[in-house]
N, C-alpha and C positions, 0 to 999 in steps of 0.2 A: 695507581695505588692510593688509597682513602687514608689521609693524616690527620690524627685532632690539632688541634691549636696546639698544645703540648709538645706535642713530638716536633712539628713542623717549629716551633719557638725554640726547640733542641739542636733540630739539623743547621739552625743560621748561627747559634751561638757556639757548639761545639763543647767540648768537656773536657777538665784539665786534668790528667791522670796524678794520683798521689803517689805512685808504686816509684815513677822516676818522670828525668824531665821528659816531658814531651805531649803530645797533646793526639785526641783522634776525634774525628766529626761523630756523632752519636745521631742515629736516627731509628727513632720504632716507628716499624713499619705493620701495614697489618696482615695477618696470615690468619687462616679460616682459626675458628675455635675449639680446642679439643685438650684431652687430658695427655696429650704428648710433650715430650720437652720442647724448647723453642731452641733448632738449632741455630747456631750462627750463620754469617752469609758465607756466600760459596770461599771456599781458600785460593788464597791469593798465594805465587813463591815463597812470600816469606812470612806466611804467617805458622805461629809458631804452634797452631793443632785447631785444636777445636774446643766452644767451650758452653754447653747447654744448663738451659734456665727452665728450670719445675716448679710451678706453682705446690704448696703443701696445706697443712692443718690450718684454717681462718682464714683460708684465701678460696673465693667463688669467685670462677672464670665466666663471663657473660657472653651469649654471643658476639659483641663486641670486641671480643679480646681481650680484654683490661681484665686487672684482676681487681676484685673487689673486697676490700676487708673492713668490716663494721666492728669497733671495739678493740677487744683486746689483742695477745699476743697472734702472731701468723707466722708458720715456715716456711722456706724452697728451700731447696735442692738447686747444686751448679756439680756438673760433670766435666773436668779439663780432660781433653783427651790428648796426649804428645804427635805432634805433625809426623806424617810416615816416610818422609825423607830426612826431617830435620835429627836435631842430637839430643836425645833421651838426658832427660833435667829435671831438676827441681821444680815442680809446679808455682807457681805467681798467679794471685790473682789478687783484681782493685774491685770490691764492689761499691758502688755509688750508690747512692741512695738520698732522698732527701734530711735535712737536718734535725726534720721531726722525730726522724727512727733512730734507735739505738737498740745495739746487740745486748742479746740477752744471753745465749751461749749457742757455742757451735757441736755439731757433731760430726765424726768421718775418722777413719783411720789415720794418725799421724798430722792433720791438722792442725795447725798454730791461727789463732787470729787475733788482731787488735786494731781495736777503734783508730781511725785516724780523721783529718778533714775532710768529711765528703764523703765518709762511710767505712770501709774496713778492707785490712788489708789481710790475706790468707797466703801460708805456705807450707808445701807440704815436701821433705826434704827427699821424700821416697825418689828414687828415679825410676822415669818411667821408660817403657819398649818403645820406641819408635811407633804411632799407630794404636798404643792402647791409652786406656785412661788409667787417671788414677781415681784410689777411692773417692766414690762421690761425699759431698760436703754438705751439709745441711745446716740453714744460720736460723735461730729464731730471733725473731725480732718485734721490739715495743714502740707505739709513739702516741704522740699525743697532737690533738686537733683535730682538721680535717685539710688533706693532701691532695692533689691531683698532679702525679709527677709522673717520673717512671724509675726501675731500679733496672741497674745496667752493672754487665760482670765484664772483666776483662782478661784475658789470659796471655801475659806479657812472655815473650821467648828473650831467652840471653843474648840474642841480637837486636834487643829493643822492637821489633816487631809482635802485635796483639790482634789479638782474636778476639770478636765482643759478641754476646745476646744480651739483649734487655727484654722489659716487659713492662709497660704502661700499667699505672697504680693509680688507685682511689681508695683512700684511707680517714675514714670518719670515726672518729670517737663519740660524737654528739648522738643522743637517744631518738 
């Protein structure tokens, strides 16, 4: 598996979740290039569903993988879907992000979100079928300089157990 500098300076330092204590090793990996979601890795017992990452509007995917946003505002999309053994719940989710971005507004059914350290927290009170998702969520977002990071979503179950995708970012404001 082919890692930038990035991701691999990701996977030794690990990442400290805001949603509650606890912490999960973060690593982007890379998977061919296409306009599909980036599912999460396979599920483990206890993870508590599944939770996919869409690149949207200002964001150009490169063969590479990475997504590329020159300028101004860009959206994704994150799809939680509820684990098919686990207990249908309130959706949780931590997205990370570098400290250059900042939310600009959210979209999705029944979605709440607010900035916290290290990016924004989303919940959405609907409960969900064992096995389905809930409304997909779509965050626009602004920043300023130039970025080589990655943005990483999390989908926290009420036994403290998470489900992550990320996506490898390059974010230039400069002309």
């Amino acid at each position: 598996m082919r890692m930038s500098r990035v991701a691999a300076g990701l996977v030794g330092v690990g990442a400290v979740l805001a949603l509650a204590v606890g912490s999960a090793a973060v690593a982007v990996g890379s998977q061919p290039a296409s306009d599909t979601p980036r599912p999460a890795a396979a599920p483990t017992k206890d993870d508590p569903g599944a939770v996919e990452l869409e690149h949207g509007k200002g964001v150009v995917l490169a063969n590479d993988d990475w997504w590329y946003v020159h300028g101004g505002p860009f959206e994704f999309s994150v799809t939680a879907t509820a684990a098919r053994d686990g207990q249908a719940g309130q959706a949780a989710l931590f997205v990370s992000w570098p400290s250059e971005f900042s939310l600009v507004e959210t979209a999705g059914e029944r979605w709440t979100c607010g900035a916290v350290e290290g990016g924004v927290e989303c919940t959405n009170p609907a409960p969900a079928v064992p096995g389905e998702a809930w409304p997909a969520l779509t965050l626009a977002v602004s920043g300023s300089g130039a970025v080589q990071d990655s943005i990483d979503v999390y989908l926290r179950g009420a036994d403290g157990s998470e489900a992550h995708a990320g996506a490898p970012i390059v974010f230039d404001t400069s002309s």
